[in-house]
DRENPA-3360 file (N, C-alpha, C; in nm, 2 decimals, always signed):
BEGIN
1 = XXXXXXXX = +13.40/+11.22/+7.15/+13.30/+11.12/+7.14/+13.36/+10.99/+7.19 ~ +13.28/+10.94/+7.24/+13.35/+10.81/+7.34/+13.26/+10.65/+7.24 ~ +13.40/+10.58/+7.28/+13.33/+10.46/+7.20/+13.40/+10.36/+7.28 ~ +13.35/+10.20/+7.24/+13.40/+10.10/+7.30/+13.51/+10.04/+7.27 ~ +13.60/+9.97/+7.28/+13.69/+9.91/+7.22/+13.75/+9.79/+7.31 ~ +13.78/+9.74/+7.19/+13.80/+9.58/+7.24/+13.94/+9.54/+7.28 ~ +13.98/+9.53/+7.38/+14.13/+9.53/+7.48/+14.17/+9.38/+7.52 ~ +14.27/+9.34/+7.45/+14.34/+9.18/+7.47/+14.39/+9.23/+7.61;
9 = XXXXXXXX = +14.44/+9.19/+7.72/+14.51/+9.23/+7.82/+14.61/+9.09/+7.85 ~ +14.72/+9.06/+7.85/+14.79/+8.96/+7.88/+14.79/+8.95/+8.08 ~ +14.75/+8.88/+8.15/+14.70/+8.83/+8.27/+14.78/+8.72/+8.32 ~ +14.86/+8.71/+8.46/+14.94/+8.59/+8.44/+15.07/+8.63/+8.55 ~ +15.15/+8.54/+8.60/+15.29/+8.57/+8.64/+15.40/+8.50/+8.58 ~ +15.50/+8.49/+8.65/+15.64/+8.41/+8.55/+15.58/+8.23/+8.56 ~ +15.51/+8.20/+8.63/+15.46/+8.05/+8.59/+15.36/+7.99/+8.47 ~ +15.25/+8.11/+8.47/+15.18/+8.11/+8.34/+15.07/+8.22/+8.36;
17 = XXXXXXXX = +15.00/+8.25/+8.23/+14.94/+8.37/+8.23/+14.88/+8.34/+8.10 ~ +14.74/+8.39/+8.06/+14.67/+8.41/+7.90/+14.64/+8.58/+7.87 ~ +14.64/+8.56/+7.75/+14.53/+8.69/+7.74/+14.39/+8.67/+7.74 ~ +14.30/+8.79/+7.83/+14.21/+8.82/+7.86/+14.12/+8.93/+7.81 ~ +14.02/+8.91/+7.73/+13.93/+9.00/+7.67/+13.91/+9.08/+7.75 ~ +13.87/+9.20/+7.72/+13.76/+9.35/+7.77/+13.72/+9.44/+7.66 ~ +13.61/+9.48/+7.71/+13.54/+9.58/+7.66/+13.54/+9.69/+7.75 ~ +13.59/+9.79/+7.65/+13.63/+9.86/+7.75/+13.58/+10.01/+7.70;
25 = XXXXXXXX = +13.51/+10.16/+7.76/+13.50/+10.26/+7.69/+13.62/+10.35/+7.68 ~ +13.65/+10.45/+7.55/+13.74/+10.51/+7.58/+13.71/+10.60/+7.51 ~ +13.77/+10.74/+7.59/+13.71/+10.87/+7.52/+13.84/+10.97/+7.46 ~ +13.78/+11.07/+7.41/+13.84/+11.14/+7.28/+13.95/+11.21/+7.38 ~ +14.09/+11.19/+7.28/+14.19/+11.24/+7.34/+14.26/+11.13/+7.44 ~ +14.23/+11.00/+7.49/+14.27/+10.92/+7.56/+14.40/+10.87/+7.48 ~ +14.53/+10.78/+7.59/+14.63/+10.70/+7.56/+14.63/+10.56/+7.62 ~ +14.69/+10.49/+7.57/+14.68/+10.34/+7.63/+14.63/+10.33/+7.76;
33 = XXXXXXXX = +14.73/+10.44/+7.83/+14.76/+10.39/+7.97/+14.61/+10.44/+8.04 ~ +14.57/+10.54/+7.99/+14.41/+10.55/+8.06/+14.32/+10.48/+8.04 ~ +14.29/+10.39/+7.95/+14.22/+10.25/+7.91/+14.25/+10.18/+8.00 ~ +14.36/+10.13/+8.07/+14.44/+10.02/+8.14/+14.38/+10.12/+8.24 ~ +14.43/+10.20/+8.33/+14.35/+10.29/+8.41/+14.18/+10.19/+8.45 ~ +14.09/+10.26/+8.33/+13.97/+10.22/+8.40/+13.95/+10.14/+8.37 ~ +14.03/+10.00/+8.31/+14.02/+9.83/+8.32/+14.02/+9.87/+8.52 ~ +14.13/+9.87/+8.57/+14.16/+9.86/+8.68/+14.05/+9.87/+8.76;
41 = XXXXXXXX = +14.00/+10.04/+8.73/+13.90/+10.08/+8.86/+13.69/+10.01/+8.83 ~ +13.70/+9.98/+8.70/+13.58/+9.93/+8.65/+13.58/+9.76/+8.66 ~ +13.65/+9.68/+8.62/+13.66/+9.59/+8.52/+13.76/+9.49/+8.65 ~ +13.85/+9.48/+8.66/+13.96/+9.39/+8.74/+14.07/+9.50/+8.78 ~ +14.07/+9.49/+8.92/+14.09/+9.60/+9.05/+14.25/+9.54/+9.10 ~ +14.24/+9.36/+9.02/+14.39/+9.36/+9.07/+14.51/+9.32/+8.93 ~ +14.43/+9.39/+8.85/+14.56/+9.42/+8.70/+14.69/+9.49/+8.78 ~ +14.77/+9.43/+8.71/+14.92/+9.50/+8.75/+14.96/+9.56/+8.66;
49 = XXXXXXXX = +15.02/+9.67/+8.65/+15.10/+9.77/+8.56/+15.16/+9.92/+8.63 ~ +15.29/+9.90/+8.59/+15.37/+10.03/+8.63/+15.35/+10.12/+8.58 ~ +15.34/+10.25/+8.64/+15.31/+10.36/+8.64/+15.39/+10.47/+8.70 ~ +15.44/+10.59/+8.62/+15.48/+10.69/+8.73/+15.39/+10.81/+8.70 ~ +15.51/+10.92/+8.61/+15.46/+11.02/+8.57/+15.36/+11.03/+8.47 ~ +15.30/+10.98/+8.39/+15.22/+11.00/+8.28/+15.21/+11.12/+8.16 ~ +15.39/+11.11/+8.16/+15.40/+11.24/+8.10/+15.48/+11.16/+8.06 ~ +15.55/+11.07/+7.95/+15.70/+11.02/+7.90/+15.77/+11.08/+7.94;
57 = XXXXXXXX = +15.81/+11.07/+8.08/+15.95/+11.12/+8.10/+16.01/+11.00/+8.23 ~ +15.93/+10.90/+8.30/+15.99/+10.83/+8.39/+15.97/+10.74/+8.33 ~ +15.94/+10.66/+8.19/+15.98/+10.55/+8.11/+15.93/+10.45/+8.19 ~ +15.87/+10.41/+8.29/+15.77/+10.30/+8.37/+15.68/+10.25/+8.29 ~ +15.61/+10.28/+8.18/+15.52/+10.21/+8.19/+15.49/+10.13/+8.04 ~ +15.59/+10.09/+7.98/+15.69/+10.01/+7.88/+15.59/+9.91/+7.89 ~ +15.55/+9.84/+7.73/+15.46/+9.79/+7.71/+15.44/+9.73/+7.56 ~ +15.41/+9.58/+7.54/+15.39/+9.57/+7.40/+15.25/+9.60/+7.36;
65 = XXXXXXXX = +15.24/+9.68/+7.26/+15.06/+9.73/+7.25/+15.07/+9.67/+7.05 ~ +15.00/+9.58/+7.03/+14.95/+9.50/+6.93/+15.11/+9.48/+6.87 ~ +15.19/+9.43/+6.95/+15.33/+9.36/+6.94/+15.45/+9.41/+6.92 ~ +15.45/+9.60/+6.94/+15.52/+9.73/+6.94/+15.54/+9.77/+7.07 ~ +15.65/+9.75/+7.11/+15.73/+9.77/+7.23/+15.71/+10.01/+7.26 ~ +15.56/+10.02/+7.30/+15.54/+10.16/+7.31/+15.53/+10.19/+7.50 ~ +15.57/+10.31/+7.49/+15.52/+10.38/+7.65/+15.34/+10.36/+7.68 ~ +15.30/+10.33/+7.70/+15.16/+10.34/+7.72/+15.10/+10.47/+7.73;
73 = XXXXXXXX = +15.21/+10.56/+7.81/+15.12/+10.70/+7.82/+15.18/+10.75/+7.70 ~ +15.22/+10.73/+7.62/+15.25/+10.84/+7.52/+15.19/+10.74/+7.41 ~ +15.11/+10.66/+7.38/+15.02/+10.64/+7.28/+14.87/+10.60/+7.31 ~ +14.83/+10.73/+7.21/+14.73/+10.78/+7.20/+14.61/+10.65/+7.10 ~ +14.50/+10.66/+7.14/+14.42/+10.55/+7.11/+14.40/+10.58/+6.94 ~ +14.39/+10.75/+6.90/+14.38/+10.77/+6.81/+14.44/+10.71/+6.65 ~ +14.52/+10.65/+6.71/+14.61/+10.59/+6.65/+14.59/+10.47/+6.56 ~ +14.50/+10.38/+6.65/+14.41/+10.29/+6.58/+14.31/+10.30/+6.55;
81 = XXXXXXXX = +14.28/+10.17/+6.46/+14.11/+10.21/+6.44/+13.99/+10.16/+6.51 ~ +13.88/+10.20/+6.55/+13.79/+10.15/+6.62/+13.76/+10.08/+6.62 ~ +13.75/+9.98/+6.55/+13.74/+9.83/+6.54/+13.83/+9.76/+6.54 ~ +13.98/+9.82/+6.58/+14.07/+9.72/+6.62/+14.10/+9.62/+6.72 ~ +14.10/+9.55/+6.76/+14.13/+9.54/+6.92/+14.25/+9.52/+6.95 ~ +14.33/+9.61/+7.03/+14.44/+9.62/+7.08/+14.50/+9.52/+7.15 ~ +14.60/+9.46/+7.14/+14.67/+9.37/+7.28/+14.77/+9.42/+7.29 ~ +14.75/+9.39/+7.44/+14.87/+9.50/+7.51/+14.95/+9.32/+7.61;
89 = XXXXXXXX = +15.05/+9.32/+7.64/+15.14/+9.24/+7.68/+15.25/+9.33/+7.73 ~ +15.31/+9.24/+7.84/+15.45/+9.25/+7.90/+15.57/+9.29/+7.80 ~ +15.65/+9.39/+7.84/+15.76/+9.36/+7.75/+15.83/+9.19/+7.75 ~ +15.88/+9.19/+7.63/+15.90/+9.02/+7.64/+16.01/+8.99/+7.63 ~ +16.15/+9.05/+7.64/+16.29/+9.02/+7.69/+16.31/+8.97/+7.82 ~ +16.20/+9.03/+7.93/+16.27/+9.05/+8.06/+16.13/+8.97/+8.12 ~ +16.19/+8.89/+8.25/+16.13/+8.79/+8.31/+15.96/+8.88/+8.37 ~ +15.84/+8.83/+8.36/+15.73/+8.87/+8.42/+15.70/+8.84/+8.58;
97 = XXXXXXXX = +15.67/+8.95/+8.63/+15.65/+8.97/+8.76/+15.48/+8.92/+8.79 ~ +15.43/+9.02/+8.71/+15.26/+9.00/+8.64/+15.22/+9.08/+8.60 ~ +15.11/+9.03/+8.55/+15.04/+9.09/+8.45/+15.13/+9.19/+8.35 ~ +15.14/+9.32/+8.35/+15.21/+9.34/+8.25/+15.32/+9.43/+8.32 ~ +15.37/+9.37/+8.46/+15.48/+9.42/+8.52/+15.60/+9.34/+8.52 ~ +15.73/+9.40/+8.46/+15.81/+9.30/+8.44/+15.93/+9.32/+8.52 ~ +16.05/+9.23/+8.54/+16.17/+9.20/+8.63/+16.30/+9.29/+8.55 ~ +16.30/+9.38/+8.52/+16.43/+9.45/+8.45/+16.56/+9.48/+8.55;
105 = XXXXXXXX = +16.57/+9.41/+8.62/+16.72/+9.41/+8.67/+16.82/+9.35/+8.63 ~ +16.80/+9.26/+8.51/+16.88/+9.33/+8.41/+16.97/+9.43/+8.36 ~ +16.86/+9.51/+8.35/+16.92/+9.67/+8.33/+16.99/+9.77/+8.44 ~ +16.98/+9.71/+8.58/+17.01/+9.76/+8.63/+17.15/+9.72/+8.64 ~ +17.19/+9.59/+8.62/+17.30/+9.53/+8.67/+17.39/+9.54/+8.52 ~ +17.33/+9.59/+8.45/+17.41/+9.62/+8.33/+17.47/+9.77/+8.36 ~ +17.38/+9.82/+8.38/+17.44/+10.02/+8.45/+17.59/+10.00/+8.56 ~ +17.58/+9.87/+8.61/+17.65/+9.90/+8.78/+17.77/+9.84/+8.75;
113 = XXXXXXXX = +17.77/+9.79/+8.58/+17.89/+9.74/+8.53/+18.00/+9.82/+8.44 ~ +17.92/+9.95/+8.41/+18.01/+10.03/+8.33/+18.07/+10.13/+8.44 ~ +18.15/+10.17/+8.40/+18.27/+10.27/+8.54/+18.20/+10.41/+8.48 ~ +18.18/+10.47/+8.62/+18.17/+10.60/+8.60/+18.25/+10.70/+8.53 ~ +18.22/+10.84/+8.51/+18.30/+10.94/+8.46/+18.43/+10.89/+8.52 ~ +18.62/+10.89/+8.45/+18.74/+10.94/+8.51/+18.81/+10.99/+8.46 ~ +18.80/+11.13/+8.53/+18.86/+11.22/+8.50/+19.04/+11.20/+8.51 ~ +19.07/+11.30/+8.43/+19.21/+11.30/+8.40/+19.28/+11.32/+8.53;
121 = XXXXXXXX = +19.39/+11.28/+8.55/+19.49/+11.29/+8.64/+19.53/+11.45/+8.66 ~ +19.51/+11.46/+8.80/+19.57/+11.60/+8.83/+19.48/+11.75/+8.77 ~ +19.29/+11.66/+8.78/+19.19/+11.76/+8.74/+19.11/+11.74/+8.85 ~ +19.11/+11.82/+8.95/+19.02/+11.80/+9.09/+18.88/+11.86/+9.04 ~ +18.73/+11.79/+9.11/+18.62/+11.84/+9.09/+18.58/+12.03/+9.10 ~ +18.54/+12.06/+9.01/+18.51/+12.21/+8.99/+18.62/+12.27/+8.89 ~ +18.69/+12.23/+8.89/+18.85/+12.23/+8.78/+18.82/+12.19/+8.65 ~ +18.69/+12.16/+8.59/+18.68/+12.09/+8.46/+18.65/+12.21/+8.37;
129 = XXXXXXXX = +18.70/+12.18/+8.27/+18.66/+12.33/+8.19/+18.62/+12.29/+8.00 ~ +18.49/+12.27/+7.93/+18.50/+12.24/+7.84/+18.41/+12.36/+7.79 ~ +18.41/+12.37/+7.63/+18.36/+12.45/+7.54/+18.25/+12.37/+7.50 ~ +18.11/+12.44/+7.43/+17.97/+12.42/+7.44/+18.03/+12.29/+7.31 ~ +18.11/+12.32/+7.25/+18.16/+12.24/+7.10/+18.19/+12.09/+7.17 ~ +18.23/+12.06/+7.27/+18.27/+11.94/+7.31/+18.20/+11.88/+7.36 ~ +18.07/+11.89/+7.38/+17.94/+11.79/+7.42/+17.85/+11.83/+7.37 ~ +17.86/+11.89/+7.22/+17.77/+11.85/+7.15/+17.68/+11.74/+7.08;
137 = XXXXXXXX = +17.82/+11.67/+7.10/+17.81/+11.54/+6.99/+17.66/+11.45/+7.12 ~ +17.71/+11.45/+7.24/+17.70/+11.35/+7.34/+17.55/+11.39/+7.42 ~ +17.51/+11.55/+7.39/+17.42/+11.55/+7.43/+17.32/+11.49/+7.42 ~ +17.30/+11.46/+7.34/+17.16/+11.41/+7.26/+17.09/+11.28/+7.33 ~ +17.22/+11.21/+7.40/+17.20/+11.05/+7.44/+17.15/+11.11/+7.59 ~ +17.15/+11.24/+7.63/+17.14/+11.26/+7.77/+16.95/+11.25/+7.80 ~ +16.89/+11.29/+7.69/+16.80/+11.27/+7.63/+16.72/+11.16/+7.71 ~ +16.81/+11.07/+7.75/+16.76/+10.88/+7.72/+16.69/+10.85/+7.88;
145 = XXXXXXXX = +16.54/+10.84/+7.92/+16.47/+10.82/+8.02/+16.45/+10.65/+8.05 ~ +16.51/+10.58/+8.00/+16.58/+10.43/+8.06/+16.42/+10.41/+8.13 ~ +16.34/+10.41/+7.95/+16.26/+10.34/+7.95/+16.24/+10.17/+7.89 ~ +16.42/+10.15/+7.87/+16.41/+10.02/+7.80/+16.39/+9.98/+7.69 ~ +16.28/+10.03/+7.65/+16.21/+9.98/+7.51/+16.31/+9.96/+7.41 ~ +16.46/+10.02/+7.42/+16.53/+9.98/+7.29/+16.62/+9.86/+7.38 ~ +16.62/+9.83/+7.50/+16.67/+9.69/+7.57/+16.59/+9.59/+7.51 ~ +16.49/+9.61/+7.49/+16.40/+9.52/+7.51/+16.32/+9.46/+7.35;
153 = XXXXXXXX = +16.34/+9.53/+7.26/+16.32/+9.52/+7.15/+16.49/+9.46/+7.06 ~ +16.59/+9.47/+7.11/+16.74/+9.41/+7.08/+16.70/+9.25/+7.02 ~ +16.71/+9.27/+6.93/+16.73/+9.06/+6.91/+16.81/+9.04/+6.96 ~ +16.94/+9.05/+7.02/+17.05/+8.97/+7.06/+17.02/+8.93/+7.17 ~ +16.91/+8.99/+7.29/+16.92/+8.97/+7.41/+16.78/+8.90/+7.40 ~ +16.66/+8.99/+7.30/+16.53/+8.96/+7.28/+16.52/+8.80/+7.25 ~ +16.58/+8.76/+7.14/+16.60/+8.66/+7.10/+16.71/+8.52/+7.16 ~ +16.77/+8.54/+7.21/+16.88/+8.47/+7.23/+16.91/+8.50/+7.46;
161 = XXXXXXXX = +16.89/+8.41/+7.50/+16.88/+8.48/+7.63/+16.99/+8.43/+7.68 ~ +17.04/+8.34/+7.60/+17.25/+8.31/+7.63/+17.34/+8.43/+7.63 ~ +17.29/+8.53/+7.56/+17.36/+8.70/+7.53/+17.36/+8.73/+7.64 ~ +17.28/+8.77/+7.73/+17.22/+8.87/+7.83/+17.35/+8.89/+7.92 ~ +17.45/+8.78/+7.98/+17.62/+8.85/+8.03/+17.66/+8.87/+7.97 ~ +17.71/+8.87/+7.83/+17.83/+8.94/+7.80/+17.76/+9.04/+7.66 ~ +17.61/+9.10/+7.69/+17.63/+9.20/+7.59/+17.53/+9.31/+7.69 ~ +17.60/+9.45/+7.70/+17.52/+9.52/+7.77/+17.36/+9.58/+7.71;
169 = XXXXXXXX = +17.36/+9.57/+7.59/+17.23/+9.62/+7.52/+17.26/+9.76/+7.43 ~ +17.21/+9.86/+7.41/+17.19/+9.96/+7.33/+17.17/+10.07/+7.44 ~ +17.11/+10.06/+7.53/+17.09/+10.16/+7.60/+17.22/+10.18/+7.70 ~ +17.31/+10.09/+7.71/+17.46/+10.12/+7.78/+17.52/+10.08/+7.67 ~ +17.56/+10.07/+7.59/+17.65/+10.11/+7.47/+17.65/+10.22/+7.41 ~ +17.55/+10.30/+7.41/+17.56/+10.44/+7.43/+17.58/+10.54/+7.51 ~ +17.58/+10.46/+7.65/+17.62/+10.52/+7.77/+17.76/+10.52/+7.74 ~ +17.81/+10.42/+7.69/+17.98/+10.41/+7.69/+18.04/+10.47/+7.57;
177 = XXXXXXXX = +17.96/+10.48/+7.48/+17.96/+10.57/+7.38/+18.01/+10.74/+7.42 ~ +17.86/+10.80/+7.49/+17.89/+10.90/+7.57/+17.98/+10.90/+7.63 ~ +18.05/+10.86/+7.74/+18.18/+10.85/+7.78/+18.29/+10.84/+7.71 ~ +18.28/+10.78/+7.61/+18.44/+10.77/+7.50/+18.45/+10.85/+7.44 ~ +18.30/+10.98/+7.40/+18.28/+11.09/+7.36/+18.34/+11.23/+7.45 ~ +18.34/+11.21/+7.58/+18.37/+11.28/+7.67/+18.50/+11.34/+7.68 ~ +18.56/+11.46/+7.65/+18.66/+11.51/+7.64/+18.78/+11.48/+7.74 ~ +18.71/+11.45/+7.86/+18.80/+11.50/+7.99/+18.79/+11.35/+8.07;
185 = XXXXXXXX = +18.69/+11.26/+7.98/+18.72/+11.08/+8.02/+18.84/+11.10/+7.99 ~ +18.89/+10.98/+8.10/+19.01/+10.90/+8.07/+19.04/+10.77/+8.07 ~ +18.89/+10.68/+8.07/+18.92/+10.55/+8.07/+18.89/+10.49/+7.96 ~ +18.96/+10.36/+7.91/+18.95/+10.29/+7.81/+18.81/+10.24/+7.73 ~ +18.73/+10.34/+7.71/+18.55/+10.29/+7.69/+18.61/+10.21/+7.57 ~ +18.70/+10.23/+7.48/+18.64/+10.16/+7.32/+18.73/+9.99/+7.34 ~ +18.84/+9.98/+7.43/+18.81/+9.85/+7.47/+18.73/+9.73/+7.57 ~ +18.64/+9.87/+7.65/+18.62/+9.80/+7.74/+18.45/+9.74/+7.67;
193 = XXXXXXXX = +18.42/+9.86/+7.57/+18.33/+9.79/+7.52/+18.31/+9.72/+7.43 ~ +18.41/+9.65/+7.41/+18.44/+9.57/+7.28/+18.47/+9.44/+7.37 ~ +18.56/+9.42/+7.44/+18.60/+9.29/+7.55/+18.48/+9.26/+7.68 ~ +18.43/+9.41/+7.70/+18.35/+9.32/+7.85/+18.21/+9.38/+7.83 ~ +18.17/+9.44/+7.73/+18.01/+9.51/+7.72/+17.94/+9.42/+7.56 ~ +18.02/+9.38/+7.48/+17.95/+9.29/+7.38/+17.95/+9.42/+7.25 ~ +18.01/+9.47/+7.25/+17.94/+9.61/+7.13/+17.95/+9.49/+6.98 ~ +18.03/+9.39/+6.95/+18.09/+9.32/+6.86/+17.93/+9.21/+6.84;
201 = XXXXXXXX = +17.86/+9.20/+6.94/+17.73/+9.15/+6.89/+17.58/+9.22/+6.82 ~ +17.63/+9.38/+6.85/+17.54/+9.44/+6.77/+17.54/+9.43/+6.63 ~ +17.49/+9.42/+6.51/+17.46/+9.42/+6.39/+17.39/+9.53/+6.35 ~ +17.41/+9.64/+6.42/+17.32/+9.81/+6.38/+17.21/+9.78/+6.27 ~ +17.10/+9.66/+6.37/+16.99/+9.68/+6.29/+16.85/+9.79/+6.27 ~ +16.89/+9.89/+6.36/+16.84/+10.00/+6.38/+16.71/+9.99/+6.47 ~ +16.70/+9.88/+6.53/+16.56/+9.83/+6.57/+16.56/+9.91/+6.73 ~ +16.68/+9.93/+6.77/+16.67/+10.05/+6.89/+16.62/+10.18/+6.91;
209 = XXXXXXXX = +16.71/+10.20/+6.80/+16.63/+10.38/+6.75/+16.42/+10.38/+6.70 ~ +16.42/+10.26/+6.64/+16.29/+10.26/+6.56/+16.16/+10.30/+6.70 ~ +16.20/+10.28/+6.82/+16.11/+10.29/+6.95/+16.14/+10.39/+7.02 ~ +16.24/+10.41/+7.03/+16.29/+10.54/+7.13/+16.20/+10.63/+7.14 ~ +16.11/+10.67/+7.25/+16.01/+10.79/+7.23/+16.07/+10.90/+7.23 ~ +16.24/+10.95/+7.26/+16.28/+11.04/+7.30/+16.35/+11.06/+7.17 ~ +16.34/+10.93/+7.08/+16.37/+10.98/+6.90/+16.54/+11.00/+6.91 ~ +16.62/+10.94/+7.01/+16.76/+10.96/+7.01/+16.79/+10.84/+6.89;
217 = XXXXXXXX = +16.90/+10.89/+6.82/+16.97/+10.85/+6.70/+17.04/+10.73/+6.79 ~ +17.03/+10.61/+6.84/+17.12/+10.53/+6.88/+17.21/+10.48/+6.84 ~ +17.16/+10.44/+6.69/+17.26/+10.34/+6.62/+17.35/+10.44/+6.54 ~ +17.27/+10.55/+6.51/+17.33/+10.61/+6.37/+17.46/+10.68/+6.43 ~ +17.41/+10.78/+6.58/+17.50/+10.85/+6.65/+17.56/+10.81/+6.72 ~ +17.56/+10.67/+6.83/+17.62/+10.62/+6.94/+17.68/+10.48/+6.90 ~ +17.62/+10.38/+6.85/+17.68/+10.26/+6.80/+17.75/+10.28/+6.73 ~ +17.69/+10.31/+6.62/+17.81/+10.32/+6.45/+17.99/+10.41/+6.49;
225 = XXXXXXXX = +17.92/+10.53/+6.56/+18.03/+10.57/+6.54/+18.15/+10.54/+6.65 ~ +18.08/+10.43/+6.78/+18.20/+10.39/+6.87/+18.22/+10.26/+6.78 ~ +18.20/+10.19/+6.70/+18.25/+10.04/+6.63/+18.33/+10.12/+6.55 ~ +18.32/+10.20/+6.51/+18.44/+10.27/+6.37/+18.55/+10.29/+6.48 ~ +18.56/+10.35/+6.61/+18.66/+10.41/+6.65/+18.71/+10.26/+6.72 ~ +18.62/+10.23/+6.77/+18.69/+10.06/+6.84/+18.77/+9.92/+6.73 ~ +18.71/+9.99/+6.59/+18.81/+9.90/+6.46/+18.90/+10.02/+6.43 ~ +18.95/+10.11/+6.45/+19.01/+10.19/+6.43/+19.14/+10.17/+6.52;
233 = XXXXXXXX = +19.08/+10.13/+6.62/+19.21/+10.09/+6.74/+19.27/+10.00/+6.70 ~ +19.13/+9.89/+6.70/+19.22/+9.77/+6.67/+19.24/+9.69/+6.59 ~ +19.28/+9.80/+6.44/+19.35/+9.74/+6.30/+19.44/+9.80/+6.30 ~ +19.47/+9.96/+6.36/+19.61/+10.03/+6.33/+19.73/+9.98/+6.35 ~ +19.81/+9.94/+6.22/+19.90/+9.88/+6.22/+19.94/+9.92/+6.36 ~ +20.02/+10.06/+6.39/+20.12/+10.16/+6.51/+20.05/+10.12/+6.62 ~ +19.90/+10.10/+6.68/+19.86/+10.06/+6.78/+19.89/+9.89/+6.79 ~ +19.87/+9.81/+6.70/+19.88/+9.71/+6.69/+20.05/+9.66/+6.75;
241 = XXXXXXXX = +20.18/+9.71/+6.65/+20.25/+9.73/+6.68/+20.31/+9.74/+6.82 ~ +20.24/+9.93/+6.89/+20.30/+9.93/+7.01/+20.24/+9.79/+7.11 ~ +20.14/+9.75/+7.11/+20.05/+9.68/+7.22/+20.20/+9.52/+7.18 ~ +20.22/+9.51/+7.09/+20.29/+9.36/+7.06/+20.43/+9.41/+7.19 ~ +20.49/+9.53/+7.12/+20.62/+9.56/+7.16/+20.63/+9.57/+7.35 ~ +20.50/+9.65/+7.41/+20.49/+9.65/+7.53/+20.44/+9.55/+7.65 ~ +20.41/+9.44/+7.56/+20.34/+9.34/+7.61/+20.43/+9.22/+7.64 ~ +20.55/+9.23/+7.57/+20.68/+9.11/+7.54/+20.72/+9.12/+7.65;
249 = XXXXX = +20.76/+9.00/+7.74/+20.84/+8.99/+7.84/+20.99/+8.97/+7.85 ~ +21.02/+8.94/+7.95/+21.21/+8.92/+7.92/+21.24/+8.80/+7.89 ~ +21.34/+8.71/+7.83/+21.35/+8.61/+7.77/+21.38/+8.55/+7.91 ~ +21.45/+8.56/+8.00/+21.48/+8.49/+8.16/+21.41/+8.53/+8.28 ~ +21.25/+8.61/+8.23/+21.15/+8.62/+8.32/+21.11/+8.47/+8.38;
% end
C-alpha cells in the first residue's frame, strides 16, 4: 500500500544550500534511495546523489537520513513511521559537492598513505604459504565496502577538522590493523600507526562499528586489539631498553 511522506532534502553546494520540503509517494517494500529516485524523475530532475549498485555492496550512496549516517539503499522506509518526515542530508565530515554529493578525497589520500602488503625477505610472489588459522582473525575487516560511514561519523575528524592529517580514521586503522595481523607482513604497522596514522587519537568510542552496514567489529576487533599490541611495544622494559642501546652514537661521532 502506498502512502505519502514527507522528505526534508538538504539542497545546496560548498557555498551554501537549505533544506527543501517534498511530498513525496512511497510504496510497500521501498528504501531511501528509491524515494530520492522519484524526487529526481517527478519532483527536481537536477538533485544530486551518488549511486552505484543498489545492493550495499559499492558503499556510494552514504547519507545522513534524520541525522544517522545510513546507505540509502539499504534503509528501508519501513523503518519509520508514516508521519515522520525524514531528512536526509550530505554526510557532514567531508566538504559538499551538492546536494547530497560529497568530496571524500580525503579517504582516498588516506588509503595512498599506508604501504602496501611486505612481504618477508627472500619470499617471491606465489611462494606464500599460510594455514586457514592465520587469517582468521583478519578476515572479517575484508568485509569493509569503503562506504565511509564509520570515516564520517569519527568525532575526531567529524568534530575537529584540525585532525584530518595526522589521524587516518577507523576505516585505515583497521586496514593497518589487518596488516599487523598478517602473518607474512613485514613492515612496522604498530609504529607506524601510532607516529604517522593517529591511532593515539582514537578513544574506542565505538561510534564506527555502531553504522557499519557490513556489521564489522571495528573497535572491538581492529582498534582495541592493535592499541594493546602498539602499548605493548612501547612500555616493554627489553624493547625499550634495546631501542635506547641501538640508537646511542659514538662519543667522537
Amino acid at each position: 500500500m502506498s502512502y505519502t511522506a514527507h522528505f526534508r532534502v538538504w539542497r545546496g553546494d560548498s557555498n551554501k544550500g537549505e533544506l527543501v520540503d517534498y511530498n513525496v509517494e512511497v510504496n510497500e517494500g521501498e528504501v531511501v534511495l528509491d524515494v530520492i529516485h522519484r524526487l529526481q524523475q517527478t519532483q527536481t530532475g537536477d538533485l544530486a546523489v551518488r549511486w552505484n549498485c543498489k545492493a550495499g555492496k559499492c558503499g556510494s550512496c552514504g547519507a545522513e537520513i534524520n541525522g544517522r549516517p545510513r546507505l540509502m539503499c539499504m534503509t528501508r522506509m519501513s523503518i519509520f513511521d508514516k508521519s515522520e518526515a525524514l531528512t536526509v542530508t550530505p554526510m557532514r565530515t567531508f566538504p559538499v559537492i551538492r546536494d547530497l554529493v560529497t568530496d571524500v578525497e580525503f579517504n582516498y589520500q588516506k588509503a595512498r598513505e599506508i604501504p602496501a602488503f611486505a612481504p618477508p625477505a627472500g619470499v617471491a610472489p606465489g611462494e606464500y604459504r599460510m594455514e586457514q588459522v592465520d587469517v582468521e582473525r583478519s578476515q572479517e575487516f575484508r568485509k569493509c565496502i569503503e562506504c565511509y560511514l564509520c570515516q564520517n561519523v569519527c568525532h575526531v575528524v567529524r568534530d575537529h577538522e584540525e585532525n584530518k592529517p595526522a589521524f587516518a580514521g577507523p576505516r585505515f586503522l583497521m586496514r593497518i590493523a589487518e596488516l599487523d595481523m598478517h602473518p607474512l607482513d613485514a613492515a612496522d604497522r604498530k609504529r607506524a600507526a601510532q607516529e604517522e596514522h593517529g591511532l593515539g587519537y582514537c578513544n574506542i568510542t565505538k561510534c564506527c562499528t555502531e553504522v557499519c552496514p557490513e556489521h564489522i567489529k571495528i573497535t572491538d576487533n581492529a582498534l582495541i586489539p592493535l592499541k594493546e599490541r602498539v602499548v605493548d611495544r612501547k612500555y616493554d622494559p627489553l624493547v625499550w631498553l634495546g631501542s635506547k642501546i641501538f640508537k646511542r652514537t659514538p662519543a667522537n661521532a
